[in-house]
C-alpha positions in Angstrom: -63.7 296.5 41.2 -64.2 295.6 37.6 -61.2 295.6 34.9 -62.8 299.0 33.6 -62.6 300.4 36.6 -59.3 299.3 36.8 -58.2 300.3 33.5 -59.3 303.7 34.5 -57.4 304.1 37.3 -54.4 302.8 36.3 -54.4 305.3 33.3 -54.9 308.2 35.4 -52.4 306.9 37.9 -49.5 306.5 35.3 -51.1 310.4 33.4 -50.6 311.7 36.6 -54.4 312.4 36.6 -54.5 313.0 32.5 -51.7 315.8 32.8 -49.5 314.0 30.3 -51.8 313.6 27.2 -51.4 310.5 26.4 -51.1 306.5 27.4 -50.3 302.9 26.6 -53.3 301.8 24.4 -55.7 300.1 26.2 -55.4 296.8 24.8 -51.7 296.6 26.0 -53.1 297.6 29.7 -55.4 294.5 29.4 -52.0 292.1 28.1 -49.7 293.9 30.9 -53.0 293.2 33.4 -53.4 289.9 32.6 -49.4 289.1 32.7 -49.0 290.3 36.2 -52.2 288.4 37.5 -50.5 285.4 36.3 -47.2 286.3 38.0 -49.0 287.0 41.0 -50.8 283.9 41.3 -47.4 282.3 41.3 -46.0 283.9 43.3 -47.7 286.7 46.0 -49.3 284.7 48.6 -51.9 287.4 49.3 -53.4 286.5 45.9 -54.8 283.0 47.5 -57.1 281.6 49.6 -57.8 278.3 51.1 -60.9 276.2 50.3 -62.3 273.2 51.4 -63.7 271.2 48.4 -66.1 268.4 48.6 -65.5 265.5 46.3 -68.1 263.2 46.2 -67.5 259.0 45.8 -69.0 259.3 42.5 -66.1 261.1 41.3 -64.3 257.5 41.7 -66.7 255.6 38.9 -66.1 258.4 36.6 -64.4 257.1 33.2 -61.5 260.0 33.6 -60.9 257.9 37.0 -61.3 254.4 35.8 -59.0 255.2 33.1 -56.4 257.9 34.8 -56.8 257.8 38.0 -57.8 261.1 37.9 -59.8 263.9 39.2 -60.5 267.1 37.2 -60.8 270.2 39.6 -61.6 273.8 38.9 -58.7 276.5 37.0 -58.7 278.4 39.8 -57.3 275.9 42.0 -53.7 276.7 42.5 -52.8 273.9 44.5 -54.3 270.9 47.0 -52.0 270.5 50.6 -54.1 266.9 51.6 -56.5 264.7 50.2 -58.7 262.9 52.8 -62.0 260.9 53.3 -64.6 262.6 54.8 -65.4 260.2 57.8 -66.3 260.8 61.7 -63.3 260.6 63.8 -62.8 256.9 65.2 -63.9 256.7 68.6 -64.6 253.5 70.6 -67.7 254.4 72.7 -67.6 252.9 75.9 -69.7 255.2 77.7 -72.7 254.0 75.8 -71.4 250.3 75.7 -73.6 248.2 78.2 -71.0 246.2 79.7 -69.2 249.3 81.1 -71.7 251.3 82.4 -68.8 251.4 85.4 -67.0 253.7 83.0 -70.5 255.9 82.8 -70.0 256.4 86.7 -66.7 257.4 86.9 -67.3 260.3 83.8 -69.7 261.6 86.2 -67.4 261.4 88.6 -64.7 262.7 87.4 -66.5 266.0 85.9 -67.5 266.2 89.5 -63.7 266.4 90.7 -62.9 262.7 92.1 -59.3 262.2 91.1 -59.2 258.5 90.4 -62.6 258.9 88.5 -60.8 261.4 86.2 -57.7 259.7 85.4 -59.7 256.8 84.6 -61.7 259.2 82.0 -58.2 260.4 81.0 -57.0 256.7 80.2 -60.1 255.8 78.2 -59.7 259.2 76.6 -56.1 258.1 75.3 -56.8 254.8 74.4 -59.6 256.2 72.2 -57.3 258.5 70.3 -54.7 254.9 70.2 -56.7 253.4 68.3 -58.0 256.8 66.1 -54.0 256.5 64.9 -54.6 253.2 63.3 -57.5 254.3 61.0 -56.6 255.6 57.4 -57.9 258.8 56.1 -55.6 260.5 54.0 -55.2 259.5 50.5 -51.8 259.9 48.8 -52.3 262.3 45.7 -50.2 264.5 43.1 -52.1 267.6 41.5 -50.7 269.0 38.4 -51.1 272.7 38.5 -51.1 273.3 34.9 -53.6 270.8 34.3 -55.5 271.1 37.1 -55.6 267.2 37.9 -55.6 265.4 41.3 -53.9 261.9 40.2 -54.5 259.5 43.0 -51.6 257.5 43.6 -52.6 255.9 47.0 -55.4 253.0 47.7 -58.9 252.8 46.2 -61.4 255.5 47.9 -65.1 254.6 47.9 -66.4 257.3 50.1 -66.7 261.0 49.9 -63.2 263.0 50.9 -62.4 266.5 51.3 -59.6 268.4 49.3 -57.9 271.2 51.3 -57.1 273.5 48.4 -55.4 276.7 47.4 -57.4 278.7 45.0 -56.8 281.9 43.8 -58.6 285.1 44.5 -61.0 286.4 41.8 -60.0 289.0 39.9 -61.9 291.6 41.3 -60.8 291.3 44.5 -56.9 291.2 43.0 -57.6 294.4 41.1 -58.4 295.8 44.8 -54.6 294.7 46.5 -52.6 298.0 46.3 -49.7 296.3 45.3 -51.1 294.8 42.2 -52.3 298.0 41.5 -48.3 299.5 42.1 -47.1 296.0 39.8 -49.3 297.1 36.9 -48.8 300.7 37.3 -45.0 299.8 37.4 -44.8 298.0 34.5 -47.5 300.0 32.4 -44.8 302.7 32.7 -42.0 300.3 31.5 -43.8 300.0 28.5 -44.8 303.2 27.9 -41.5 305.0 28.3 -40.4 302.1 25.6 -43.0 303.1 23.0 -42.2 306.7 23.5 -38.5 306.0 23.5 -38.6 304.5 20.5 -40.9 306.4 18.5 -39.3 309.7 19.1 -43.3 310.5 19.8 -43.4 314.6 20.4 -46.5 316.7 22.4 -47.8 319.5 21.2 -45.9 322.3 21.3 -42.9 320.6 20.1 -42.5 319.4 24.0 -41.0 315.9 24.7 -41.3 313.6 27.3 -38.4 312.8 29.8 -39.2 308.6 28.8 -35.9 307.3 30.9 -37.6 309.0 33.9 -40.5 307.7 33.2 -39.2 304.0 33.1 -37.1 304.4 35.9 -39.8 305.4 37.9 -41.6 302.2 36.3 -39.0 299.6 37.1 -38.7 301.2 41.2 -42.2 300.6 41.4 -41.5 296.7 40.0 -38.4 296.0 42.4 -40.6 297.6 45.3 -43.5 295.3 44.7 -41.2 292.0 43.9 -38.8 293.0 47.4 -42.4 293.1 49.3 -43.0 289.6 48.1 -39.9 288.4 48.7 -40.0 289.7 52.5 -43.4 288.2 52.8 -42.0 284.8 51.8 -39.4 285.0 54.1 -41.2 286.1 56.6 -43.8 283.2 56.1 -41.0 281.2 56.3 -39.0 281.7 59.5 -42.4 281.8 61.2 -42.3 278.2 60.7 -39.6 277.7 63.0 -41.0 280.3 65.6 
């Protein structure tokens, strides 16, 4: 869905369908719009979705790096959880290794069911991933959100690595979550009751609109939308210890 669309919807939402005659201008729809998609990227973990970014070696001859130690990534990134080199897995090949062409046997054998054959597969198994514990791979980091920088603070990288990243959704697909719809709609009425409120604004007819329902009605919508959050954080949270 496109802001337009948006737009529209909201307004009709908050006219109840166009039966109150008039809105919050359409400019301060865009403001309130573009307020709450901030908020929401900070906070509503529905608004985010992971990434796996490629950073290529040359990015570590660049004069930002040279200079900073730094790596620029896009605005939408909301935040990196590890920083890696993008090498194979360590793994001492014996199998293949002509002077234990022994241990070739007994991986036959053991996929064939012989016992001893398959602990010895087991043992070579776990003294592979041993030795995997002693190679390096992650690279110590800080990322500035605001700036959208990766500051490497660990050792010199001079291979490609992999960024595991949070980015936020596009808009269009946040103008789709019912509960950014219910945000904006929320406080779209907060603001309107306001203007009305303080303008003494009459209809036609000489009929007036009931503003302090109106906001009421407005700041429930809010506290619904924050409390949903909130519960979804939490929830997130003692799932960790699950």
């Amino acid at each position: 869905m496109d802001q337009k669309s948006f737009i529209r919807r909201v307004i009709d939402e908050i006219t109840e369908g166009g039966s109150i005659p008039c809105s919050p201008s359409e400019h301060r729809i865009v403001s309130i719009i573009d307020n709450a998609a901030r908020y929401f990227y900070e906070h509503d973990d529905n608004a985010h979705e992971y990434q796996y970014i490629l950073v290529s070696k040359t990015a570590f001859r660049t004069q930002l790096f040279k200079e900073k130690r730094q790596i620029a990534f896009p605005i939408e990134c909301h935040a990196i959880t590890r920083f890696k080199t993008l090498q194979k897995t360590f793994r001492y090949d014996m199998a293949n290794n002509p002077d234990f062409k022994q241990t070739q046997w007994n991986f036959s054998l053991g996929i064939s069911g012989d016992s001893m054959a398959l602990l010895t597969s087991i043992a070579v198994n776990s003294y592979n991933a041993f030795l995997g514990k002693f190679v390096l791979d992650d690279i110590q980091y800080e990322f500035f959100s605001t700036t959208h920088m990766l500051t490497v603070t660990g050792r010199n990288c001079y291979e490609d690595c992999i960024a595991e990243c949070v980015f936020n959704i596009p808009r269009e697909q946040l103008y789709e979550d019912e509960r950014f719809f219910r945000y904006v709609c929320g406080k779209c009425k907060i603001s309107f009751a306001n203007i009305i409120g303080f303008t003494g604004q009459k209809l036609i007819g000489g009929y007036s609109i009931d503003f302090n329902s109106i906001k009421q009605d407005g700041k429930d919508l809010v506290k619904e939308c924050l409390d949903e959050m909130e519960s979804q954080r939490l929830g997130s949270f003692m799932d960790f210890f699950d």
